[in-house]
C-alpha positions, 0 to 999 in steps of 0.5 A, a space after each residue: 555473550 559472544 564477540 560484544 560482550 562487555 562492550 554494548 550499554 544496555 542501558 542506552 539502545 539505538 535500534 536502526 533499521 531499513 524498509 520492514 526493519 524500520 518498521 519493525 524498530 518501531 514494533 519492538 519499542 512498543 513491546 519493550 517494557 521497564 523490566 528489560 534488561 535494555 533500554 530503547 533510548 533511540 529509533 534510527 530508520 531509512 525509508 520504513 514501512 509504516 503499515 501498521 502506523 505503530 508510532 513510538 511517541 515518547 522515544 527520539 527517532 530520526 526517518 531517513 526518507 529518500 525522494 527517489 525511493 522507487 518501493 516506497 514512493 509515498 514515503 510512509 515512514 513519514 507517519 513515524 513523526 506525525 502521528 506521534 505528535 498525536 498520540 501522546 505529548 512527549 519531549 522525544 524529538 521526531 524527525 524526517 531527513 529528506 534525503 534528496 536524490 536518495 533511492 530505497 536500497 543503496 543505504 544497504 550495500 548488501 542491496 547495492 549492485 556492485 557491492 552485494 554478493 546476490 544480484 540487486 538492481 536500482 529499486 528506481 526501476 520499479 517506478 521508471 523501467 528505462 531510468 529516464 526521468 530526469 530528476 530520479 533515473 540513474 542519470 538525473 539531475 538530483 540522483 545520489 551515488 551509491 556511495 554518496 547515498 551510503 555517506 548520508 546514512 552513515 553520517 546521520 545514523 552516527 550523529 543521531 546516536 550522539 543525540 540520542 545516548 550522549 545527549 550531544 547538543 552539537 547533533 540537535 541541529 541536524 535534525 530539529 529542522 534547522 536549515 544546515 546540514 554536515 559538511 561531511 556528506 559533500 557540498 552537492 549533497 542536499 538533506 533537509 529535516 522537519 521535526 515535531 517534538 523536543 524540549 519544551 515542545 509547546 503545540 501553539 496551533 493545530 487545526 483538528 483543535 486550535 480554532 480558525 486563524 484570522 485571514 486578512 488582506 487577500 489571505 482566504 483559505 480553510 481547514 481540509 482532510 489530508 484525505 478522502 473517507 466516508 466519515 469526512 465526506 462534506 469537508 475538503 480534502 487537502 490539494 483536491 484536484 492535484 494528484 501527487 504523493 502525500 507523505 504528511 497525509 497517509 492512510 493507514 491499510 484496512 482503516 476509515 480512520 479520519 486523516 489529520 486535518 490541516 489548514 489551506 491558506 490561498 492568496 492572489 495578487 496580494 503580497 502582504 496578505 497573512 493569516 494571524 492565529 491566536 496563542 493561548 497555551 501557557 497564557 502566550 508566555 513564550 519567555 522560556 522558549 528558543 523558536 517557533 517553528 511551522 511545518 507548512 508544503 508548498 503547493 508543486 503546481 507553483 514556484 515557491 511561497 515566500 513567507 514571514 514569520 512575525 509574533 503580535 503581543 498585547 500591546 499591538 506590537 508586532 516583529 518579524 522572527 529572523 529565519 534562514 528559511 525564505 522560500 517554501 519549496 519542495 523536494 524535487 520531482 516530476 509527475 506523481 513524484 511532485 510530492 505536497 510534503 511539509 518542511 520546517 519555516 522557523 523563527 529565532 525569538 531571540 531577534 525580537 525580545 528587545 521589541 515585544 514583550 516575549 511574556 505576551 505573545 497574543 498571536 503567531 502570524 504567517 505573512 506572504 511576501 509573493 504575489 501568489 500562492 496556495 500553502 498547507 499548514 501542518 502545525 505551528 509550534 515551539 521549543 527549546 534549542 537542547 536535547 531533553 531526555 524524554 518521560 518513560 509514557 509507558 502508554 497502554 498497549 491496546 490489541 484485538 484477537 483472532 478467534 477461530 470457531 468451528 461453523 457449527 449447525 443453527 445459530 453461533 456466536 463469538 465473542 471479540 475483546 479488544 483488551 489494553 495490557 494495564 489500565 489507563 491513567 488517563 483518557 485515551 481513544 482508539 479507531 477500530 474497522 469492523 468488517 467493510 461497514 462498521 467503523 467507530 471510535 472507542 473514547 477510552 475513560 480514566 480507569 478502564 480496565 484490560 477490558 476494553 470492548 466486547 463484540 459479538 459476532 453471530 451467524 447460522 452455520 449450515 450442512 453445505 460445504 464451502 471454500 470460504 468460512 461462513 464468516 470471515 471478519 477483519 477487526 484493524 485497530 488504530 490509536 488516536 490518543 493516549 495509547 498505542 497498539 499491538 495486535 492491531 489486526 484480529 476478527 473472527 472466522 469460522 472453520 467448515 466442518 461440513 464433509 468435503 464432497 467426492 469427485 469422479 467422472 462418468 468417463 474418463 477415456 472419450 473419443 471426439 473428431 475434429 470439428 466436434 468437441 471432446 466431452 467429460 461429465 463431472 460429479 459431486 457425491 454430495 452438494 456445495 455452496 460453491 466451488 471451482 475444481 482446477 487441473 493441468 494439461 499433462 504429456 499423454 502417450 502418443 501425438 500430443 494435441 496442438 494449439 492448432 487442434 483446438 479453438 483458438 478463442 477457447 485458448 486464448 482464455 485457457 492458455 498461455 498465448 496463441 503461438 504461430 499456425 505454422 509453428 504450432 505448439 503442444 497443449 501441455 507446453 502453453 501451461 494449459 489448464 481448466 477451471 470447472 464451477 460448481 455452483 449453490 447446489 448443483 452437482 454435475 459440471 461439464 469440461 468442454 475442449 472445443 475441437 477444429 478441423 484444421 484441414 490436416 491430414 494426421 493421425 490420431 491425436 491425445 490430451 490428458 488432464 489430471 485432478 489431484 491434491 498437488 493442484 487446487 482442487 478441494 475435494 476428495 479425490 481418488 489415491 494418484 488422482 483422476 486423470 480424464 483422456 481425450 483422443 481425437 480420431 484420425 481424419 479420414 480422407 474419403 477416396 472418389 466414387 468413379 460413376 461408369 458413363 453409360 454405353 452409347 449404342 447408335 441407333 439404325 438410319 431409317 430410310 424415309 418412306 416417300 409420300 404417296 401422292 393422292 390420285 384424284 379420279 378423273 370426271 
């Protein structure tokens, strides 16, 4: 009801969403079923989050990706597109709109300073604190206006609606990968696509499973991960050794899931080099189709590819497809933002029908045309030029739960189902991360029921209380083909259910002097498994300690900064607080404040701690807390001992008694 009444096709939906929201169009797609009252015929986003790599493969969607965008720099939305390709096959049109010059929040006017009612800034900032890169900061030479940036959403969000509800024909070449763009976003605007998907959409090649190409003439390359993981580990990992964002190759949070493969092609000193692959899908009948397109990146470390694009038929005739595309470049960038991201290199078959037989089509060939360069091959396809009204999948929609038990005492056990929403027509596969070292894939049959797997988790519960549960598993799920997923987190976790412990103190009013230390004794009633009790310096009564009472290595690690000696600043007001651990067993913990003697004469000085259930501590605590008191005793200033000199008394001159001299007797 309400003001759009009456005025809004249920039946024909385009939901349209930016950052989260984009993810979450996305979401509420997969959760959509055939008995809704609406119709989800579209997806429009601007720089989505994507994760939980929940792709849609069989509704038409157009990700708005902006090469300055300064929260999402890695362009994640870029999964919407090819991951669906690998999900299910599907004729819904999935296309990136590069955006160049474009950052996150100025599509949104509420997130735009200037427009907003709150205050926002330039998301760049996040990325380039002083804005001075030169291609992204507020003055580079690629950044849009808030206002250019706003035109480019409107105008594409408008155009992707009459592609999606009106099947517009005139709109599929703003997003298919053609090399145009409208005139309506301004000439200095540059908005490039790249599609997967479409009518009559025939994958001609696929690294994961299409074989290895013929390399001839120079051309030397190989198969490689977009990404490093353990289950990959013997084989090349795509632009290894350059460190630049990947939007084409993205991990998904929480899972090994192998990343899509693609094929490196490298060339030196050798125009005319190329690398032919063999067509076999539809027996190389290519007579009911408009173009073949290839979704290949240029390496950022060198000027740009130049590339042709030539079909070979039975008869060894070969012809080069026409293409408005020369030069394989990318976007611009400087630094981690030199980004390895695949635009569209399509050929017109139409300029060839007259020169090889269209009905036998042996091989597709990618021929250089530059002395050098190192190229990415995402895939190589093609389709018709018209808007196709996609087949409702209708893929099963596979979840895991999240069950929380009690821990028990002895042995316990759990089971975790992963379960689908119906049962699989078809052969499906899903990627499930168990905990930190259990990864597989389930290969799905034909005819599996809600069922899918069951895993038990056991563990043996015991009598000691414990912060963290004696299990704590995650469980993340992701599709890989012929489904898609919810819940695609769940796990198990187990509940303590021992008693919490009770904390007092042995004394909580101590006296300490300064050089010596103030000492406070902990207890637990009974034992943990471990555990760290925290509490804040709070204002006593009376002279507060300072920061220059207290050993200032001891601060440091405490505190917040080491202020001035001569600007001293009170205990409470750095935001002190300590943190006391009790480990396996162990029932006593000691709080030491390390006191200095700073040569000052005061008075006496206090500080106050506080435990309580306002602050993190885990244990039982008496009604209103344990407050612990400190005080540190006046320095006392002994006054000199004065030692009397003794009196001098002089002593009496005695006359010197003359020698007698000694008479000798006469003879």
């Amino acid at each position: 009801g309400g003001l759009f009444k009456g005025k809004i096709n249920m039946g024909k939906v385009v939901l349209v969403g930016h950052g989260r929201g984009g993810e979450g169009t996305n979401r509420a797609a997969i959760d959509a079923t055939t008995s809704d009252p609406f119709n989800i015929v579209g997806l429009m986003s601007y720089g989505p989050t994507a994760i939980g790599h929940q792709v849609t493969p069989d509704i038409h969607s157009a990700i708005i990706l902006p090469t300055c965008d300064g929260l999402l720099p890695d362009l994640q939305g870029q999964v919407y597109v090819d991951e669906s390709r690998d999900v299910a096959y599907s004729e819904a049109l999935r296309s990136a709109v590069i955006a160049v010059g474009a950052n996150h929040y100025f599509f949104n006017s509420e997130w735009t300073p200037g427009q907003s009612k709150s205050a926002d800034v330039d998301d760049w900032e996040y990325m380039d604190l002083n804005q001075s890169d030169p291609v992204c900061g507020n003055k580079g030479t690629s950044r849009l206006s808030a206002s250019s940036q706003q035109k480019v959403g409107a105008v594409y969000t408008a155009a992707f609606v009459r592609l999606a509800v009106e099947q517009d024909s005139n709109m599929l070449a703003l997003f298919d990968g053609s090399y145009v763009r409208p005139a309506s976003v301004g000439k200095n605007v540059d908005v490039v696509t790249s599609a997967t998907g479409g009518a009559a959409f025939r994958l001609l090649y696929r690294p994961d499973d299409s074989g290895s190409p013929d390399l001839l003439n120079g051309m030397t390359g190989e198969e490689c991960f977009g990404f490093y993981t353990a289950l990959n580990y013997f084989t090349p990992v795509c632009g290894q050794g350059i460190y630049y964002a990947t939007p084409n190759w993205q991990k998904m949070y929480g899972s090994t899931r192998p990343a899509a493969k693609a094929l490196e092609l490298r060339w030196s000193d050798s125009s005319g080099a190329y690398a032919s692959f063999a067509i076999s899908v539809n027996g190389g009948n290519l007579t009911s189709l408009d173009r073949i397109d290839v979704r290949v990146a240029n390496d950022p470390d060198q000027s740009g590819a130049e590339l042709t694009l030539l079909v070979l038929d039975n008869l060894g005739r070969n012809a080069t497809l026409s293409s408005d595309l020369k030069v394989i470049e990318g976007w611009p960038g400087t630094g981690n933002l030199d980004r390895i991201h695949a635009r569209t290199l399509r050929g017109d078959l139409g300029s060839v029908q007259n020169k090889v037989d269209l009905s036998h089509i042996v091989a597709v060939i990618l021929e250089t045309r530059s002395a050098s360069g190192r190229v990415w091959v995402l895939d190589i396809a093609s389709s018709q030029a018209r808007i196709q009204t996609p087949a409702v999948l209708d893929l099963p929609m596979v979840s895991v739960g999240s069950v929380s038990v009690m821990e028990g005492k002895g042995l316990g056990e759990v089971q975790v189902k992963i379960v689908s929403d119906k049962p699989f027509v078809a052969p499906a596969a899903i990627w499930v991360n168990f905990g930190f070292s259990k990864a597989f894939q389930i290969d799905i049959p034909t005819g599996t029921g809600s069922v899918i797997k069951t895993i038990p988790v056991k563990w043996m519960g015991d009598s000691t209380f414990s912060i963290e549960p004696i299990v704590n598993i995650g469980l993340v799920l992701a599709a890989v083909k012929g489904a898609v997923t919810g819940s695609y987190l769940g796990g198990v976790s187990t509940i303590e259910d021992d008693p919490l412990p009770k904390l007092s103190v042995v004394a909580k009013n101590i006296k300490g002097i300064k050089g010596g230390s103030l000492h406070w004794k902990l207890q637990l009633s009974s034992p943990v498994c471990s555990l760290s009790i925290s509490m804040k310096a709070v204002i006593p009564g009376g002279t507060e300690l300072n920061s220059n009472d207290v050993d200032w290595c001891w601060l440091r690690q405490n505190g917040n900064g080491i202020p001035q000696i001569l600007d001293p600043v009170t205990l409470p007001n750095m935001g002190l607080s300590l943190q006391v651990s009790f480990d396996y067993g162990v029932l006593e913990a000691d709080i030491v404040v390390p006191l200095t003697d700073n040569g000052f004469i005061e008075g006496d000085k206090s500080i106050q701690f506080i435990i309580s259930k306002d602050f993190w501590s885990p244990v039982i605590v008496p009604s209103g807390g344990i407050i612990l008191n400190g005080t540190v005793a006046s320095r006392v200033v002994p006054m000199p001992i004065v030692v009397p000199m003794p009196m001098v008394v002089p002593m009496p001159i005695m006359a010197k008694k003359k020698k007698e001299k000694k008479r000798h007797p006469k003879k």
